[in-house]
C-alpha positions as CSV (number, residue, x, y, z in Angstrom):
1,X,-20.2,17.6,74.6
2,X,-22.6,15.3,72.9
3,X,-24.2,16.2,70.2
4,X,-28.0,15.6,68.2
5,X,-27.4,14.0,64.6
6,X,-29.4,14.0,61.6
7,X,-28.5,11.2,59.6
8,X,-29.0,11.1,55.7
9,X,-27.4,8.2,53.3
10,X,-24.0,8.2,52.7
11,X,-24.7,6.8,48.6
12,X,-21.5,9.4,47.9
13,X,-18.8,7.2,50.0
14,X,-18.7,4.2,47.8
15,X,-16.2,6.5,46.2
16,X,-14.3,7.1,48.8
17,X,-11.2,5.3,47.5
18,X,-11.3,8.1,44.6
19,X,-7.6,9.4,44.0
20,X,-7.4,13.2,43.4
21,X,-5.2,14.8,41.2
22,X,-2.9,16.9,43.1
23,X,-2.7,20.7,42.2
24,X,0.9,21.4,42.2
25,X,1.5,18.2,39.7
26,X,3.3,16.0,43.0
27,X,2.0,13.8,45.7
28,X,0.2,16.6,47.9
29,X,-1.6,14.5,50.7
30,X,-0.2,11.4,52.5
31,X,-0.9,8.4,50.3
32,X,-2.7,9.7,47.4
33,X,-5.5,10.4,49.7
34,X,-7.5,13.0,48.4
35,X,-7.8,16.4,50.6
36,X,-10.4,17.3,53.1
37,X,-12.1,20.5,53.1
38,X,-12.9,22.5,56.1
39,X,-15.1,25.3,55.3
40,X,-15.9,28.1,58.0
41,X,-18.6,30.6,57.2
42,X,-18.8,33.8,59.6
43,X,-22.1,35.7,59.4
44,X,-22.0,39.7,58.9
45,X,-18.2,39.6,59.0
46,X,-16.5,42.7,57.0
47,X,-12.9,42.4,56.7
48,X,-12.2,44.1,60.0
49,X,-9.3,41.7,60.8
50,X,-5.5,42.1,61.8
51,X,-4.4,40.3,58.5
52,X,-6.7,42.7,56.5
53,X,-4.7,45.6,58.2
54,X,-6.8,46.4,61.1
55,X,-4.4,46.0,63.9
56,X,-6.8,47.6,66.6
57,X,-8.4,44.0,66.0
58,X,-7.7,41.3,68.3
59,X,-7.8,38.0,65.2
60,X,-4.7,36.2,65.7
61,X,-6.3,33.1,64.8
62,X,-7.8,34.2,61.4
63,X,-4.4,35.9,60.5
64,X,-2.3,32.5,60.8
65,X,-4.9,31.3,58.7
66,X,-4.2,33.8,56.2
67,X,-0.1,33.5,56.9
68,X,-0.4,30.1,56.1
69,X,-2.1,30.4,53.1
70,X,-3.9,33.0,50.7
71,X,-5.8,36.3,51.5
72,X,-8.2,37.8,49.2
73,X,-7.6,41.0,49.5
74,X,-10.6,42.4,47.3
75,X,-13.5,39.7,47.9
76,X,-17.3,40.3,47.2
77,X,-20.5,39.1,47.7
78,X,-23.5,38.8,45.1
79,X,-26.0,40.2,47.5
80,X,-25.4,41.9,50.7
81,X,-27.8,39.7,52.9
82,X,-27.2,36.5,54.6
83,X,-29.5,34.2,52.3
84,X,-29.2,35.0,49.0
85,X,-25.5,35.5,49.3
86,X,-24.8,32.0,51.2
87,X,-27.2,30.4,48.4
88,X,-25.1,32.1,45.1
89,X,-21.5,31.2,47.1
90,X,-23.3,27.1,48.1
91,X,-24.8,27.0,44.3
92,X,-22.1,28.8,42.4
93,X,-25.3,30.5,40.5
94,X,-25.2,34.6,40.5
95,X,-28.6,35.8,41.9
96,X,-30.8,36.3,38.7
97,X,-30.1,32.5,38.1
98,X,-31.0,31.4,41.5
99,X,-33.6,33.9,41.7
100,X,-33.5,34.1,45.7
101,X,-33.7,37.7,47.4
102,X,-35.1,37.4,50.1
103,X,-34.7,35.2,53.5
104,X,-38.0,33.3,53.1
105,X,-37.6,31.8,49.2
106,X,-35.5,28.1,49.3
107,X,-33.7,27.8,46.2
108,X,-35.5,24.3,45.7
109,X,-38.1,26.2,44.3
110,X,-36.6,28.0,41.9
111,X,-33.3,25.6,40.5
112,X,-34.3,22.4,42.2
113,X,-32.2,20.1,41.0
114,X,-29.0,22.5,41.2
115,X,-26.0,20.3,42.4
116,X,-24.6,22.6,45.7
117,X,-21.5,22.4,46.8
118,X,-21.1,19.6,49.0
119,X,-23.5,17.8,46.9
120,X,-20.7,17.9,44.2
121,X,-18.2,16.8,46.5
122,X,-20.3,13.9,47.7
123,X,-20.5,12.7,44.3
124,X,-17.1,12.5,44.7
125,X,-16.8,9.9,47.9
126,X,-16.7,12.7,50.3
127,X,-18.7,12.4,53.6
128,X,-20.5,15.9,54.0
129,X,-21.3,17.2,57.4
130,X,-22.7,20.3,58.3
131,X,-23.6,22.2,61.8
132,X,-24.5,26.0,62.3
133,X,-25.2,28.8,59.9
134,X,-24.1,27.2,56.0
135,X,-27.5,28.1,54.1
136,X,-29.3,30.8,56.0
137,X,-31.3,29.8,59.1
138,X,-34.8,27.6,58.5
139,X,-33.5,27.0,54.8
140,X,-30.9,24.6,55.3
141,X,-30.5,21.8,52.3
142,X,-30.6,18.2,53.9
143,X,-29.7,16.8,50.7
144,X,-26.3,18.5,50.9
145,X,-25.2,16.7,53.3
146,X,-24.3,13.0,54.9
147,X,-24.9,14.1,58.0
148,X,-26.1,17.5,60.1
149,X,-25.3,17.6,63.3
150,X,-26.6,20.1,65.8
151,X,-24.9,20.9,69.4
152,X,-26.1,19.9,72.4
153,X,-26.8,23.6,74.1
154,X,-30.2,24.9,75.7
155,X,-28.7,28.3,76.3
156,X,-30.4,31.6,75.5
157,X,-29.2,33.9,73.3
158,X,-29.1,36.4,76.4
159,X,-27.8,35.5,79.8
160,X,-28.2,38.3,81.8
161,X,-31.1,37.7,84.3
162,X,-32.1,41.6,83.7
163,X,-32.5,40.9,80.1
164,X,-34.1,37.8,80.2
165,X,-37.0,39.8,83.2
166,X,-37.5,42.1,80.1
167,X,-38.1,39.6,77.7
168,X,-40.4,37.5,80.0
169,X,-42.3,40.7,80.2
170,X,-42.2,41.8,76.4
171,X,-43.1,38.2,75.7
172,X,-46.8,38.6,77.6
173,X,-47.3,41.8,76.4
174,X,-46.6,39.5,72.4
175,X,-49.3,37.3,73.4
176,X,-51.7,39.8,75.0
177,X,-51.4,42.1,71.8
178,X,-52.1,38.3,69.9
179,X,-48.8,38.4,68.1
180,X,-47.8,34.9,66.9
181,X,-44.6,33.5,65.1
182,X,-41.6,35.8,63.8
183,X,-43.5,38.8,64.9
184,X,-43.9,37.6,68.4
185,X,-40.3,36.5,68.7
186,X,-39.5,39.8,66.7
187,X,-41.3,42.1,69.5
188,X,-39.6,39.4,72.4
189,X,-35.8,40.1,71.4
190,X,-33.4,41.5,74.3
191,X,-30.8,44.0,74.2
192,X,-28.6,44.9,71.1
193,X,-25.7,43.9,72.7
194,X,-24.7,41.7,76.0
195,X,-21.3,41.7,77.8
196,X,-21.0,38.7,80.7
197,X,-18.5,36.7,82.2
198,X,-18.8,33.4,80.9
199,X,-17.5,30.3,79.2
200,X,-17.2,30.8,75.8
201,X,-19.8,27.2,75.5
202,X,-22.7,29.0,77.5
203,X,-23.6,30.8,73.8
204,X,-23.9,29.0,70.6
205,X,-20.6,29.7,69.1
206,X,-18.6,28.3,71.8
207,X,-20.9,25.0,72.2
208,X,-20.8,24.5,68.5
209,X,-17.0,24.5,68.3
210,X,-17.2,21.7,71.1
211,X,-18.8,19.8,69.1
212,X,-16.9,20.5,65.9
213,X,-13.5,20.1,67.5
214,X,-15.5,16.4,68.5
215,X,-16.2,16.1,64.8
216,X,-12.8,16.4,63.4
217,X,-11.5,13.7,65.9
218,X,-14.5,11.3,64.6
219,X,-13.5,12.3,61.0
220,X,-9.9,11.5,61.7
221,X,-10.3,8.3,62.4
222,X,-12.8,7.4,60.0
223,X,-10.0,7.7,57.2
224,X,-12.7,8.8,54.4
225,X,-12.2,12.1,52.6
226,X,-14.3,14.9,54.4
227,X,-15.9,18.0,53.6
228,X,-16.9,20.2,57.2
229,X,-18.6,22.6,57.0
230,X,-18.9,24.9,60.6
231,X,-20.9,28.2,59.8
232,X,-20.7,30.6,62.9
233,X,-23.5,33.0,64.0
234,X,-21.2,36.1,65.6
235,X,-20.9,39.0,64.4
236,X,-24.3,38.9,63.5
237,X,-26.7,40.8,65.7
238,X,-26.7,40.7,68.5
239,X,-23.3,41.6,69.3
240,X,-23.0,39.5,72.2
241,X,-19.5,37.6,73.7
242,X,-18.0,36.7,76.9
243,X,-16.5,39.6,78.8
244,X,-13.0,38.5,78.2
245,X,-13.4,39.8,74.7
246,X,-14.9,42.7,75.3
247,X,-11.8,43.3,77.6
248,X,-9.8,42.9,74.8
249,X,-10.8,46.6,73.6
250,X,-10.7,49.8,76.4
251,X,-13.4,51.8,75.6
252,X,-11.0,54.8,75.1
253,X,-9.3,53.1,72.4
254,X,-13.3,52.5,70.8
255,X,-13.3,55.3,67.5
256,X,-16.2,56.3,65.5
257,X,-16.1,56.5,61.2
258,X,-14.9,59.3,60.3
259,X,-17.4,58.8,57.0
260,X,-20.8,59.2,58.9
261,X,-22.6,60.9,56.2
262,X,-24.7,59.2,53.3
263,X,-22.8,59.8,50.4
264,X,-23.4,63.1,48.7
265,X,-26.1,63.3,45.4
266,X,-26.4,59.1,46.4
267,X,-29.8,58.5,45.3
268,X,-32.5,58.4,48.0
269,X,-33.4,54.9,49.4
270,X,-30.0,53.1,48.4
271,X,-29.1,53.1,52.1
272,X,-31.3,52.3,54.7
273,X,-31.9,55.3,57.5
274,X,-31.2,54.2,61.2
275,X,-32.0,52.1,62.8
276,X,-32.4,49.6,60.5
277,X,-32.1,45.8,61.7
278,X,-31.0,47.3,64.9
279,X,-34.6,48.6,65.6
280,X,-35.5,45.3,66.1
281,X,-33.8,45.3,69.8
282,X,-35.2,46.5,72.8
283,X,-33.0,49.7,74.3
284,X,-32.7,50.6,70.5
285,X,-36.2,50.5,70.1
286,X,-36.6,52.5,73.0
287,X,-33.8,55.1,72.0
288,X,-35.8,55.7,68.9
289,X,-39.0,56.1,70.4
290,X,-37.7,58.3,72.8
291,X,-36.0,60.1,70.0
292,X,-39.4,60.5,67.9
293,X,-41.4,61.5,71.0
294,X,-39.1,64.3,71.2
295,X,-39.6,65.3,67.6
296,X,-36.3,64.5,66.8
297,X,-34.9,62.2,63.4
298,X,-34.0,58.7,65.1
299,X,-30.0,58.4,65.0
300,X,-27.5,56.9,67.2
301,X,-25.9,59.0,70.2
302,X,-22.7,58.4,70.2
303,X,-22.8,56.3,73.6
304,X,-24.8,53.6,71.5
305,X,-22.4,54.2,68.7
306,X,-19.4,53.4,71.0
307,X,-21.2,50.4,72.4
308,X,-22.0,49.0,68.5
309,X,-18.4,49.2,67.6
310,X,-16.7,47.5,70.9
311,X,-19.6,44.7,70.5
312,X,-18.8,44.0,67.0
313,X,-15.0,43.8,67.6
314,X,-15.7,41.6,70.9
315,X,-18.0,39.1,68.4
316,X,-14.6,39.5,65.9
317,X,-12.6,38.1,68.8
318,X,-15.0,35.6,70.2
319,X,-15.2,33.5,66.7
320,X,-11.7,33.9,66.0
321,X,-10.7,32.1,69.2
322,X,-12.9,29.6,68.7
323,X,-11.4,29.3,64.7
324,X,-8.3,28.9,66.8
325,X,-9.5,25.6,68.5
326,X,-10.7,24.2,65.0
327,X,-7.3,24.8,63.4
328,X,-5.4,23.6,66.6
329,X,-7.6,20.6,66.0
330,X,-6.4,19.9,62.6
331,X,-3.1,20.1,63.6
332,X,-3.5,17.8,66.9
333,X,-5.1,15.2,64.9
334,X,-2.9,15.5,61.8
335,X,-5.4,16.5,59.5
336,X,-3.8,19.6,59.1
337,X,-1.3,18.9,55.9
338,X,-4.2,17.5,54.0
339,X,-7.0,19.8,54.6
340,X,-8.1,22.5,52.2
341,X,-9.3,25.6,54.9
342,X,-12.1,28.0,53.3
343,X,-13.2,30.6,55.4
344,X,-15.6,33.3,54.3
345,X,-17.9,35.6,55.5
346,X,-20.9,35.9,53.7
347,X,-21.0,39.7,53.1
348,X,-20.0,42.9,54.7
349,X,-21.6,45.0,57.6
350,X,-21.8,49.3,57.9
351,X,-20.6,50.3,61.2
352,X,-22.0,53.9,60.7
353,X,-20.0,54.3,57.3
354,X,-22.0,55.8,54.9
355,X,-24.8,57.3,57.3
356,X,-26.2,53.2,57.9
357,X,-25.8,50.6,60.1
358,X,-25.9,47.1,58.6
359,X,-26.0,45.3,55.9
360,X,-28.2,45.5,52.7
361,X,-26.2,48.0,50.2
362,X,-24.5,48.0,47.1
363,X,-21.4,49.9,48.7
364,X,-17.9,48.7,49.6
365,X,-18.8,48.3,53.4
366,X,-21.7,46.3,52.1
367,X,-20.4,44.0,49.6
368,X,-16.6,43.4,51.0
369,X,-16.1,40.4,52.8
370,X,-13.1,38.1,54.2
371,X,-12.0,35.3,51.9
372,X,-9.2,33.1,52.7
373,X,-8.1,29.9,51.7
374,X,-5.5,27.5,52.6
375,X,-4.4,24.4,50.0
376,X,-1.6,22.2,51.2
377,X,1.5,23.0,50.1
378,X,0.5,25.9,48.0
379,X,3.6,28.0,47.4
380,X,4.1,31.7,48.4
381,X,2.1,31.1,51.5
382,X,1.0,34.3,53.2
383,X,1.2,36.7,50.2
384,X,-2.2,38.1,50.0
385,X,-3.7,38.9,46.2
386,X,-5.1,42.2,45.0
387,X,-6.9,40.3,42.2
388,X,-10.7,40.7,42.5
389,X,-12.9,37.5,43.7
390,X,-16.3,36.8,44.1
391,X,-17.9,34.7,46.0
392,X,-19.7,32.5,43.0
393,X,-15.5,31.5,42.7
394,X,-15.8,29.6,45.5
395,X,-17.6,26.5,44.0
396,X,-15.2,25.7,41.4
397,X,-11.8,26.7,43.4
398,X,-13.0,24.1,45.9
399,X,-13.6,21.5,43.4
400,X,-10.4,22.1,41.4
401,X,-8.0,22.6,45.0
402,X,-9.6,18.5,45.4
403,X,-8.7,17.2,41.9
404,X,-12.6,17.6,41.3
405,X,-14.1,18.2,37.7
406,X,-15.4,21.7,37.2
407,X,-19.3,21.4,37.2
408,X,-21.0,22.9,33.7
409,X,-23.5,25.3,35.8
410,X,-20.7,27.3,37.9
411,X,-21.0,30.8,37.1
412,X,-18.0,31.9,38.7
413,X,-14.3,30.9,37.8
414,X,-11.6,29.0,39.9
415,X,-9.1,31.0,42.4
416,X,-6.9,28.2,42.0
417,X,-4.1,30.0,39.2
418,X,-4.2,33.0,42.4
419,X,-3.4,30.6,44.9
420,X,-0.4,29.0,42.7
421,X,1.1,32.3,41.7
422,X,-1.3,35.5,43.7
423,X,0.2,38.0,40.8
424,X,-1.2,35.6,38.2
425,X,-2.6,38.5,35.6
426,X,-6.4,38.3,35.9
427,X,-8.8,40.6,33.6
428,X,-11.6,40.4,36.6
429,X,-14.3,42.8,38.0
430,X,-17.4,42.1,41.0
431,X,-20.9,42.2,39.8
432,X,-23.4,42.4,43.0
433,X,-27.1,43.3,43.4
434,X,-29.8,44.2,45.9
435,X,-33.1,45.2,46.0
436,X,-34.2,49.0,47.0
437,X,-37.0,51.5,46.6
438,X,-35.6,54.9,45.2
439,X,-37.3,57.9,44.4
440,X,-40.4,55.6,45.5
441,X,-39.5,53.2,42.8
442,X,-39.2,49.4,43.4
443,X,-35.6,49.1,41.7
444,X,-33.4,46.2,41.4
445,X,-29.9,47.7,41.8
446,X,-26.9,46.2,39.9
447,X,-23.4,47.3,41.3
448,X,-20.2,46.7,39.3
449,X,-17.0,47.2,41.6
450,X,-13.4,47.1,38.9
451,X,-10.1,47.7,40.4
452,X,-10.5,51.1,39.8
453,X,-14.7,52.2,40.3
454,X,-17.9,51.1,41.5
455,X,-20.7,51.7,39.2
456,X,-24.5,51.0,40.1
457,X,-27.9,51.0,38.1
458,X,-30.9,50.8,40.2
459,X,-33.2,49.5,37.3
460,X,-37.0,49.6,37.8
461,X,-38.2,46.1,38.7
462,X,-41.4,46.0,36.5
463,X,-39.1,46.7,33.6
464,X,-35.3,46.3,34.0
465,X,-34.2,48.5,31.0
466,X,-35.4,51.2,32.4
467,X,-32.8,52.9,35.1
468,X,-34.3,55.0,37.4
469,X,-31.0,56.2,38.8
470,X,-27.3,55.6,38.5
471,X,-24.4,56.1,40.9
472,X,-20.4,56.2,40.8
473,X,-17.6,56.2,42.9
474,X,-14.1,56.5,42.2
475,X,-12.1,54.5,44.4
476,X,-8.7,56.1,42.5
477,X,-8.6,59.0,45.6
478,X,-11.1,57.1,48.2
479,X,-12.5,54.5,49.1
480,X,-15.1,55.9,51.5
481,X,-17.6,56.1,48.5
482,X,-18.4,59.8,49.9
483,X,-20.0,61.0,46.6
484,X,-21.7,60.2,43.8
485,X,-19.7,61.6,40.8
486,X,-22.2,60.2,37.9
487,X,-22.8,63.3,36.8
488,X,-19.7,64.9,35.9
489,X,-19.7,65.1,32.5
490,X,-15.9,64.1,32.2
491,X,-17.3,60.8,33.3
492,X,-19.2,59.7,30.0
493,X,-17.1,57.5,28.4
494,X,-16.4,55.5,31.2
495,X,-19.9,55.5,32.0
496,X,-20.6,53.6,28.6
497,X,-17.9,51.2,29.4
498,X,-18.9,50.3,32.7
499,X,-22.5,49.8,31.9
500,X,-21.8,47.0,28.9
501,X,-20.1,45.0,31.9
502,X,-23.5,44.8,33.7
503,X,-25.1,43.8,30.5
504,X,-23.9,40.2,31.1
505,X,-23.1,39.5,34.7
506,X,-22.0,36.1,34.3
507,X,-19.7,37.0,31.9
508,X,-18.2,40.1,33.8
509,X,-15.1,38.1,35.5
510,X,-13.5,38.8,32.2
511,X,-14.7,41.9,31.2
512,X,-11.6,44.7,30.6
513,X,-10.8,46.9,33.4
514,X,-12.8,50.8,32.1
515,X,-10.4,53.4,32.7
């Protein structure tokens, strides 16, 4: 599999003979060399993984991975949406100093001269390549890396010749209603979810890891230090995968949430009603109007429900094999002992939990997300850490696992004392935030999750000391976040003490844990 390349200078690699200071305080990589960095971003991916304690989930790949080096058990993201998260974790800037919440703003506008992370690192003497979903979508950053390299695939995202007869016909009825652009594509889109028996190449995923698996072999060879970065598409909707991972999960063995329900007194609008992103697809789009024409409120039957979850847990499957054929990679070109692995996914995804389905809350299912990383010859291997992390960490534990200096702008701190010793003592708590209308109010909501609570303000946008409404959730009997217990007087004092950690976010991470 060949594959397009985008070429940019490579100023950073007249460094490349840069020794790194090894982490452990011995010779860590073979000839002083300092370590690569794989980095493997997986879109909507909640921690619905064997290593994570989902054992209905088919992820052997990911959990060697995480035997091999150090789960987070307790990871979150700044914003539950694909850009601004992916832009905090690349920038290591929380979201009111990147000032990007939405999917259409490029953080060039608003901190352009911001060094990401593979910027740093090529700085450094690293050669930076890139191919998939790093930054969201159309707002890649060419000047983070060397080189960008796109595989060679002219698939669709739909295979099924049915599908593709419906979108053909959707696609006329675009142009004759005079749709153009996103909403012409938007009104084209095929079926929520797609089950045929194919190569795992014939969809992007699969073609991509091709040509990363290509990529490693070229980097191998090359001798220079390397940081790869391979951000995969799936689970993001559609849930779509080759049948064989479907086949992975009988449908009898498929069960629903048994936390359907939006949380009880949770202020209106901080969850989004169905169908959400998922209205975007054709049979849900039907179901819905169906459902409206019939007076009914649009909601899942539980067919569709069934048919969400096994597509999810198929997607699961279908990028952790092909995780599998990177890592078998690094071992079959012996890259393996000095190769820092990162994978993440950039926030969570609702599977019906708390009455939504999605993304784009300030709840557990929202904001909790995989992190793993592996550093050569860390000790303890495979003994996860309950410590809290967020996803701003990532920066500077990258830069310190490589010997790198700790850039000035970092809001986050370095993993690195967790991955020496995962009981390390760590005074830490998760600051994230999204955007919402409640009670009819355009709020900015800020969410603080501590070992022991999650504790939001939705703050009107025009004026952020005024709170418009406030929510808690005690995660000391549940962690379903099923109601809202703000108001119980009881509460007050802990109240106050949770609210003066989201008075300065960026200095949260060590903020005292409120009892």
């Amino acid at each position: 599999m060949h594959a397009r390349e985008k070429l940019l200078p490579l100023a950073g690699l007249i460094l490349a003979g840069l020794s790194a200071t090894p982490v452990w305080g011995a010779p860590a990589t073979p000839g002083g060399r300092p370590p690569n960095v794989l980095m493997i971003p997986v879109d909507d991916l909640r921690p619905q993984l064997g290593c994570y304690g989902h054992r209905g989930i088919v992820s052997p790949n990911i959990d060697r991975l995480a035997a091999a080096g150090r789960r987070f058990h307790r990871a979150y993201t700044m914003v539950s949406t694909c850009s601004p998260s992916r832009t905090c974790l690349m920038t290591g800037c929380r979201p009111d100093t990147t000032r990007i919440y939405d999917l259409n703003t490029h953080f060039r506008t608003t901190i352009p001269d911001v060094v990401t992370l593979t910027q740093h690192f090529q700085k450094h003497g690293y050669e930076t390549v890139g191919m998939g979903k790093v930054f969201h979508g159309s707002l890649n950053d060419m000047p983070s890396w060397n080189r960008w390299v796109e595989p060679e695939w002219s698939g669709s995202a739909w295979l099924d010749p049915e599908t593709e007869a419906l979108r053909r016909k959707l696609q006329e009825e675009a142009a004759a209603k005079g749709l153009k652009g996103k909403a012409r594509q938007t009104y084209a889109r095929g079926t929520v979810t797609e089950c045929m028996d194919v190569d795992d190449n014939a969809y992007l995923d699969g073609a991509m890891t091709d040509t990363a698996v290509a990529e490693l072999k070229r980097l191998a060879a090359s001798g220079k230090p390397f940081f790869l970065a391979v951000g995969y598409h799936k689970p993001h909707l559609p849930f779509i995968a080759p049948k064989r991972y479907w086949d992975l999960y009988p449908e009898a063995a498929i069960s629903l949430t048994d936390n359907p329900l939006h949380p009880k007194d949770m202020p209106p609008g901080a969850v989004d009603t169905f169908p959400g992103e998922l209205g975007a697809y054709s049979d849900v789009k039907a179901l819905v109007q169906r459902q409206r024409a019939e007076g009914r409120t649009p909601a899942p039957d539980e067919a569709l429900a069934r048919r969400l979850i096994h597509g999810y847990s198929a997607c699961i499957s279908y990028i952790d094999a092909q995780i599998g054929r990177l890592l078998q990679a690094l071992d079959e070109t012996g890259l393996a002992d000095n190769t820092v692995v990162c994978l993440w996914g950039d926030h969570g995804w609702h599977l019906g939990e708390n009455g939504t389905w999605g993304k784009h809350t300030n709840l557990e299912w929202g904001t909790h997300s995989p992190l793993i990383i592996r550093v050569p010859g860390q000790p303890r291997p495979g003994v996860a850490t309950d410590a809290i992390a967020e996803f701003v960490d990532v920066y500077p534990t990258l830069a310190e696992a490589c010997g790198l200096p700790l850039p000035d702008h970092c809001e986050g701190r370095s993993l690195m004392p967790l991955i020496r010793n995962p009981d390390e003592p760590r005074e830490s708590a998760a600051i994230s935030q999204f955007r919402k209308t409640i009670h009819g109010v355009a709020c900015m909501g800020y969410t603080v999750r501590t070992d022991q609570w999650r504790y939001t303000e939705w703050r009107k946008r025009a004026d952020l000391n005024e709170i418009v409404a406030r929510e808690l959730y005690d995660h000391r009997t549940s962690h379903n976040e099923t109601e809202n217990v703000v108001n119980d007087p009881a509460h007050a004092p802990l109240l106050e003490r949770l609210a003066r950690l989201l008075k300065e976010p960026a200095k949260t991470a060590i903020g005292a844990e409120p009892q």
